[in-house]
NUDREN-311384 format. One record per residue (C-alpha): residue number from 1; residue in three letters; x, y, z. Coordinates in steps of 0.001 Angstrom, whole numbers, plus 500000, padded with zeros to 6 digits. Layout:
% residues N
- i  aa  c1  c2  c3
- NUM  ala  X  Y  Z
...
END
This chain:
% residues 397
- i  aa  c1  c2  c3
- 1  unk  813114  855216  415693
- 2  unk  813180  855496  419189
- 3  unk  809982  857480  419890
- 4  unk  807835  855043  417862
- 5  unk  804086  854775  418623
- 6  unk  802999  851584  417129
- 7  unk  799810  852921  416986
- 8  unk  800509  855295  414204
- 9  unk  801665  852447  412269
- 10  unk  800094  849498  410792
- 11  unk  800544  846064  411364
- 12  unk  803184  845058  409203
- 13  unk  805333  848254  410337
- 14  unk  804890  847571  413790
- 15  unk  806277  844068  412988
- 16  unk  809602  845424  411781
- 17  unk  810004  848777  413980
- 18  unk  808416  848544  417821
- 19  unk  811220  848513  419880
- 20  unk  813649  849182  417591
- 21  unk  816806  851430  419596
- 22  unk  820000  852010  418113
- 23  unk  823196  852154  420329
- 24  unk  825588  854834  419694
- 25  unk  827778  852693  417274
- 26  unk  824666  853346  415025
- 27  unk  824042  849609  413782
- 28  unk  820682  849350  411585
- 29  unk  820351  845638  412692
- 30  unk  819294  845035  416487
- 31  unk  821939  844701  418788
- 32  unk  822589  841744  420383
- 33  unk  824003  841942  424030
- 34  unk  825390  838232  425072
- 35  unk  826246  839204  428560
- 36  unk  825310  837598  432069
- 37  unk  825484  841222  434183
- 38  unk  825693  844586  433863
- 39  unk  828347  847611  435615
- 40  unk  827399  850270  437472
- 41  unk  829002  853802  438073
- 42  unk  829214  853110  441604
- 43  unk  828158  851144  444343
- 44  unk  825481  853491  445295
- 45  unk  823929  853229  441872
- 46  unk  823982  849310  442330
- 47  unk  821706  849950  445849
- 48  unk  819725  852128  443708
- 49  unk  819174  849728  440407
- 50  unk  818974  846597  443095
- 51  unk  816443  848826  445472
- 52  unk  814334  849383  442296
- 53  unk  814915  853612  443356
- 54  unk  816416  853955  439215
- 55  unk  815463  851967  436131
- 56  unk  818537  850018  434690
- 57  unk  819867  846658  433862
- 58  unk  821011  844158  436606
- 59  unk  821439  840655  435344
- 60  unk  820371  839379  432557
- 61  unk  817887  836731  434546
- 62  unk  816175  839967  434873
- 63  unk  816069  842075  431717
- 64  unk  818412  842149  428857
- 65  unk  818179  845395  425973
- 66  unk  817757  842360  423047
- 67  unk  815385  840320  425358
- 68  unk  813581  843499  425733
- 69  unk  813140  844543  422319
- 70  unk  811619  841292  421671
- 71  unk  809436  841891  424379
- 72  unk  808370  845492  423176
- 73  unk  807709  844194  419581
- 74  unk  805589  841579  420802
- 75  unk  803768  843476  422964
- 76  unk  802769  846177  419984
- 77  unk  802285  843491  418032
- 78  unk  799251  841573  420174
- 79  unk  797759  845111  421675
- 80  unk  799161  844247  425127
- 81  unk  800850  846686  427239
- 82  unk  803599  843835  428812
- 83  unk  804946  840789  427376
- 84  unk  807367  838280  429487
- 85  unk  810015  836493  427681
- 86  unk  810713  832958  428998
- 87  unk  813407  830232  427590
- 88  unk  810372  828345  425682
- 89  unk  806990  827857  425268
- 90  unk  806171  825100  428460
- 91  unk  807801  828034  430360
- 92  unk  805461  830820  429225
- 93  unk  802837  828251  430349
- 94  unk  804181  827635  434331
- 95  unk  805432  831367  434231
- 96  unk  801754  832459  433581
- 97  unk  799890  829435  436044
- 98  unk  802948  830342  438728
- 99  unk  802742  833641  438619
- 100  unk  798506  834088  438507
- 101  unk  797851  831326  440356
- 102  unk  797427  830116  444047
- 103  unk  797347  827007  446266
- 104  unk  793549  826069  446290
- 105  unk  792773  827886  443089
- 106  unk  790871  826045  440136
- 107  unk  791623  826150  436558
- 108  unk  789172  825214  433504
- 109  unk  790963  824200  430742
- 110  unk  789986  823319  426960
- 111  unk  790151  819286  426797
- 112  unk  792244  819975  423104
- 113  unk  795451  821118  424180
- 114  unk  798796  820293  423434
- 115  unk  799659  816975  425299
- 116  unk  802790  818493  427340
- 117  unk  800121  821507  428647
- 118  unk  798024  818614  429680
- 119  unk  801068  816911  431880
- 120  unk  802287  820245  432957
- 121  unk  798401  820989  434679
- 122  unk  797539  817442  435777
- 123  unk  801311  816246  437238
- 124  unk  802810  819136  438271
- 125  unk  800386  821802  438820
- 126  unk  798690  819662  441493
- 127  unk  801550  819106  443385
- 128  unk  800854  823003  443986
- 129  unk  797297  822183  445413
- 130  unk  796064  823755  441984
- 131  unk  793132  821666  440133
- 132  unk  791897  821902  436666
- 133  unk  788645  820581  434809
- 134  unk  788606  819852  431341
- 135  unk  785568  820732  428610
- 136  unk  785191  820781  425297
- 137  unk  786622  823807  424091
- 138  unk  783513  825487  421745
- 139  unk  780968  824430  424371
- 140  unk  780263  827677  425975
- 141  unk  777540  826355  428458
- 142  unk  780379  823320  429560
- 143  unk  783148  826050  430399
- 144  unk  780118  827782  432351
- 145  unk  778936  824554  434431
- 146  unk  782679  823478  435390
- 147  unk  783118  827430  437031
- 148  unk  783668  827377  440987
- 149  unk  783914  829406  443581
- 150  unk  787302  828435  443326
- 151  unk  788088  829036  439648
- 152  unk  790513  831952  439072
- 153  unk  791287  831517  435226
- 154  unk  790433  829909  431554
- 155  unk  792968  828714  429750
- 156  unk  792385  827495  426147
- 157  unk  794385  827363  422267
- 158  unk  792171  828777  419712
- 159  unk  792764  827013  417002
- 160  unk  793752  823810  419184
- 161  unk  796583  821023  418308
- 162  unk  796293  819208  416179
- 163  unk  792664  819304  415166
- 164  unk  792158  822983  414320
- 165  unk  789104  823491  416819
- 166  unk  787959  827365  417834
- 167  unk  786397  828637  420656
- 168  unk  784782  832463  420762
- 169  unk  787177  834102  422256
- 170  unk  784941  837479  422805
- 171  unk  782236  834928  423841
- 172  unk  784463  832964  426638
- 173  unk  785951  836244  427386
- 174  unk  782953  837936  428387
- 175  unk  781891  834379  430355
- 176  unk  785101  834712  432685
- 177  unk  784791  838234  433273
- 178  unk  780875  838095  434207
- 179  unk  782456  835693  436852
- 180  unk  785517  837557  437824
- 181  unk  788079  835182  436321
- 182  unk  791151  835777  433753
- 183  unk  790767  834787  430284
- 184  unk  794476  833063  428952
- 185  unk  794594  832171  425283
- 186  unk  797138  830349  423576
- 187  unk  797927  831907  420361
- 188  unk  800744  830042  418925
- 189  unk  798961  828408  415584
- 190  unk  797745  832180  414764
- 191  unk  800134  834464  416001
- 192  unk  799092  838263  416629
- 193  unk  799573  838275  412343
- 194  unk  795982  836328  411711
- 195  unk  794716  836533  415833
- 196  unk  794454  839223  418255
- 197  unk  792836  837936  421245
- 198  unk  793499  840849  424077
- 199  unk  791114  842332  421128
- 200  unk  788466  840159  421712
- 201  unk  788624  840303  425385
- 202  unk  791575  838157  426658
- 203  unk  793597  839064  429606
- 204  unk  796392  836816  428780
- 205  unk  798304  835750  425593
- 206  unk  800626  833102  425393
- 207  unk  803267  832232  422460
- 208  unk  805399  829601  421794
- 209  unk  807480  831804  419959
- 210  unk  810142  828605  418705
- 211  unk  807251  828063  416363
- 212  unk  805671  830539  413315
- 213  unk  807739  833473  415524
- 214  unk  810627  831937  414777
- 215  unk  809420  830412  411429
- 216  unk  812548  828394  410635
- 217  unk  812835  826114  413156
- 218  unk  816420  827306  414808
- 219  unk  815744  828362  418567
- 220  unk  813550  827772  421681
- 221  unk  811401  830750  423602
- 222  unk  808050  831647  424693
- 223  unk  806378  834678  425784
- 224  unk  803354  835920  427900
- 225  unk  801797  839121  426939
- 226  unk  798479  840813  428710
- 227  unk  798520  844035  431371
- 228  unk  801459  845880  433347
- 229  unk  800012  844729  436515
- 230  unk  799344  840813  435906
- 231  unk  802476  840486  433234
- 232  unk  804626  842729  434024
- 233  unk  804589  842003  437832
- 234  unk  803079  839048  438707
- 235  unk  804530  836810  436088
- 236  unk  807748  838593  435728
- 237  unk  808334  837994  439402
- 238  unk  807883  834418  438943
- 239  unk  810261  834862  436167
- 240  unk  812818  836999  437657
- 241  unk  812842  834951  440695
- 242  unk  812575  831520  438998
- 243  unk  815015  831781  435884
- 244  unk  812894  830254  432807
- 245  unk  814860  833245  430803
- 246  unk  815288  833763  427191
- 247  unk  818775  834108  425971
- 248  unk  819671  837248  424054
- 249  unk  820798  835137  420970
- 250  unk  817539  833339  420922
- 251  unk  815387  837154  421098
- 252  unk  817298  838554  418243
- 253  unk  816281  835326  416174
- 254  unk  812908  835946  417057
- 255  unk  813529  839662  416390
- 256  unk  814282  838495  412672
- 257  unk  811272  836423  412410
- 258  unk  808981  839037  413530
- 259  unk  809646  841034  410551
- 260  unk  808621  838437  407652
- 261  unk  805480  837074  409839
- 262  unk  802949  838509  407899
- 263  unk  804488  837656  404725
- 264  unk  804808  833982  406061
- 265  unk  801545  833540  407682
- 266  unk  799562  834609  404845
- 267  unk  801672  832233  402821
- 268  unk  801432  829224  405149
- 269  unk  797498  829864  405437
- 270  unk  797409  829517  401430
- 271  unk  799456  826616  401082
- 272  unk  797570  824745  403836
- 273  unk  794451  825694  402790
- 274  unk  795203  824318  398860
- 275  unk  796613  820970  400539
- 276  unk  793788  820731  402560
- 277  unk  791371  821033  399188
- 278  unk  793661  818718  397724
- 279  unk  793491  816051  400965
- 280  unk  789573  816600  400868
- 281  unk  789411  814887  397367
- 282  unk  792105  812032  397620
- 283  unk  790031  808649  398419
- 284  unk  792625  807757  400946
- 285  unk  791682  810006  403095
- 286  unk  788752  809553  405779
- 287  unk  788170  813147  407225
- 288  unk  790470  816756  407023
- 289  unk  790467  819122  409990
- 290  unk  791391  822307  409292
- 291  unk  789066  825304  409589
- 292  unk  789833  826935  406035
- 293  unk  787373  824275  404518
- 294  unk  784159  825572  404311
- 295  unk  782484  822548  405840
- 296  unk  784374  823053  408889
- 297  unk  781703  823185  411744
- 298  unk  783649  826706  413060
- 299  unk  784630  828122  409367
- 300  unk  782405  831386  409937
- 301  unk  784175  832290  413693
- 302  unk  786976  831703  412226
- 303  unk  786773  833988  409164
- 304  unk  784950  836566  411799
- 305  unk  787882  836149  414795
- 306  unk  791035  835644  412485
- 307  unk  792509  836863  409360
- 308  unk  794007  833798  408116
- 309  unk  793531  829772  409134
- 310  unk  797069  829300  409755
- 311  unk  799458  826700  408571
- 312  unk  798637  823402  410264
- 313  unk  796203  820783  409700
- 314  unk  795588  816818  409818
- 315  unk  793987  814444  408516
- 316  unk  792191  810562  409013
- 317  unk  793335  807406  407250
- 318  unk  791625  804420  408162
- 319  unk  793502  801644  408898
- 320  unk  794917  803217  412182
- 321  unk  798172  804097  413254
- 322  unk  799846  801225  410774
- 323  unk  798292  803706  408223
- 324  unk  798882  806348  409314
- 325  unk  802205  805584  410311
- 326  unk  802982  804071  406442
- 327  unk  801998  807260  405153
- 328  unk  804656  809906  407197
- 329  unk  807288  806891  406086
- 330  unk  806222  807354  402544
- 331  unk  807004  811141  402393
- 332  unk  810582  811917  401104
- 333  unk  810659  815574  401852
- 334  unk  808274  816512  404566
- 335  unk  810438  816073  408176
- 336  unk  809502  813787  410318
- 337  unk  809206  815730  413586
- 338  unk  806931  816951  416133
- 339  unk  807677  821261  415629
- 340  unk  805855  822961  413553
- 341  unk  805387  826741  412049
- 342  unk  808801  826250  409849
- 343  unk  809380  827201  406413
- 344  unk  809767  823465  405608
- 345  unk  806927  821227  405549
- 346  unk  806456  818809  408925
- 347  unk  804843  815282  409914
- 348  unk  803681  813862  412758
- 349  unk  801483  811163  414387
- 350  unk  800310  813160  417519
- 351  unk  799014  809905  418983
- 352  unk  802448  808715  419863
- 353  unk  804497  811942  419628
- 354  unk  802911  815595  420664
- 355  unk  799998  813870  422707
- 356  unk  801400  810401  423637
- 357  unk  802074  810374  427163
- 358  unk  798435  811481  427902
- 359  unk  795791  808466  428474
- 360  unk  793798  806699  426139
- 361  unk  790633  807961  427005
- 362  unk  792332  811594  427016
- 363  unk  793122  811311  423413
- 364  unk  789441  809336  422614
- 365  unk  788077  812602  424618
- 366  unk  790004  814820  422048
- 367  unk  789721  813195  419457
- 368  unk  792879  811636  418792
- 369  unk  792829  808959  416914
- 370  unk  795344  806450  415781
- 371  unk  794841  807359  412391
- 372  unk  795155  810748  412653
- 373  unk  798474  812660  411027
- 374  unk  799461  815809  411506
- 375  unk  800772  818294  408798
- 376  unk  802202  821766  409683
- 377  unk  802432  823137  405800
- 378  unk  805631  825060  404966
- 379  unk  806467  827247  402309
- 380  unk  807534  824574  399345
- 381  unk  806038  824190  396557
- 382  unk  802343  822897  397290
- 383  unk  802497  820471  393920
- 384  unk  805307  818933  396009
- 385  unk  804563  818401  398939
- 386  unk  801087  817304  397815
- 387  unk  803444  814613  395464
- 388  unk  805116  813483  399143
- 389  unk  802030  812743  400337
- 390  unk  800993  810955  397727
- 391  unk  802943  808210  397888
- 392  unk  802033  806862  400968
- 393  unk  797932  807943  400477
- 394  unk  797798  806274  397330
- 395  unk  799190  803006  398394
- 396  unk  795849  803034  400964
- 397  unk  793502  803101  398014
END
């Protein structure tokens, strides 16, 4: 299909077919093309492809045909018209600060982020002479009051790790752009299958595509979709320049996870959301966050902004993190490990593994506790994994 218009096509479709091109051997799978560099005719049409005078392939730091099919699907996928492919997720991250930001510029930031986003802004992004405030990610009126002169972009996850908060995304969208800034939303616990923020206003969409994109837990990439002028110049020039590439191998995986993501999402979103029900009820558990439960304080925005609630979710023992802690040990199937969005079932204590190298009063401020446990809910059985964690919870009661 190499005239496809995803917008002839629905969702699922454009999943499967955007950016699909055969080569002239005819394969029906995507082509992948491991190669560092590509030939020219002559050395006048390298000086043209290096001058930028002809489109082409150069180097695969640059552009790559698999690299860019991923990038194409993605793109149709979220509504954007440019999506940059970087080696992981951190990398979409510094790709998109790097490339949008400036010495002297000011970033507010949602205080519930993934710990390593957290480092990345407060260790490394300073060294840059960029600052960053931190609010409470629904609070409209706190994103408002930490604006300055200074501020050139919001950056938030919608739902955040690990405790499934939202923010209005057309709501915080509409707050940057009354005050000229860029709206950057971090879209990996949704993916554009249940979450389309450039929909609802955002300027910037970022993926950690080695989780639900990937869904099996096998490679490493990120990506940054949004406009041709921001994306597809300003952060691919970081990138080009800079090198935080993804490999070919690693965008045809992603290729092949693109194509069951609805299927899988709407799966995870119904196993989580019977575990969840099922964690609700067990008397070893204190409190569950995840925004498919009706009592969730955000349940309506996020039936009215997504189409799913997504596959991840924790959960409060008492007894702190020696509960919490005897509980993951407990579990015989679940994997003990700090990725999520994989067919199989994961653990975690995000107090000493996703968000442990950020402070004490960082974690209070996010609410991070020490009895907190993650779960990102797979696609097993939901009797058995609900059995796995029942032998550690019942032992608490």
């Amino acid at each position: 299909m190499q005239d496809f218009d995803p917008s002839e096509y629905d969702p699922e479709t454009v999943a499967v077919r955007a950016g699909y091109r055969r080569t002239p051997e005819n394969e029906h799978s995507e082509a992948i093309f491991p190669t560092s560099s590509f030939v020219f005719a002559s050395a006048a049409e390298a000086a043209a492809r290096f001058g930028g005078d002809v489109p082409g392939n150069i180097y695969s730091r640059f552009t790559n045909p698999t690299v860019r099919t991923f990038e194409e699907r993605l793109a149709a996928m979220e509504g954007g018209d440019a999506c940059v492919a970087t080696a992981s997720g951190m990398a979409a991250i510094l790709a998109t600060m790097m490339g949008l930001l400036r010495s002297g510029d000011h970033v507010v930031c949602s205080r519930s982020v993934f710990g390593t986003t957290t480092v990345l802004l407060n260790n490394y992004m300073a060294r840059f002479g960029v600052e960053v405030s931190y609010v409470p990610l629904s609070d409209l009126s706190a994103w408002a009051e930490a604006t300055r002169p200074e501020t050139r972009l919001y950056f938030c996850e919608t739902p955040s790790n690990p405790l499934g908060e939202l923010v209005d995304i057309q709501a915080l969208a509409t707050l940057a752009h009354e005050r000229g800034l860029l709206l950057a939303v971090d879209n990996c616990f949704c993916t554009p299958a249940l979450q389309r923020p450039l929909d609802l206003g955002a300027d910037i969409v970022i993926h950690s595509a080695t989780k639900f994109l990937d869904g099996q837990g096998r490679c490493l990439g990120g990506a940054v979709v949004g406009d041709a002028e921001r994306v597809g110049k300003e952060v691919y020039g970081f990138l080009r320049s800079a090198g935080p590439t993804l490999s070919p191998f690693n965008a045809w995986v992603f290729l092949k996870g693109l194509e069951t993501l609805h299927l899988r999402m709407r799966a995870h979103s119904e196993n989580a959301l019977a575990l969840a029900r099922w964690l609700r009820g067990h008397p070893g558990v204190r409190a569950v966050h995840y925004p498919g439960l009706e009592e969730h304080p955000q349940h309506a925005l996020a039936g009215a902004q997504q189409s799913g609630y997504g596959g991840v979710l924790s959960f409060e023992v008492a007894g702190g993190r020696e509960a919490a802690w005897s509980v993951i040990d407990q579990t015989r199937m679940l994997s003990i490990t700090a990725n999520l969005g994989d067919v199989k079932s994961t653990i975690t204590h995000p107090a000493t593994t996703t968000h442990g190298r950020l402070s004490p009063e960082m974690r209070e401020a996010q609410g991070i506790t020490e009895g907190l446990v993650r779960v990102a809910v797979g696609l097993e059985s939901g009797a058995d994994v609900q059995r796995d964690l029942a032998r550690g919870l019942d032992r608490l009661t």
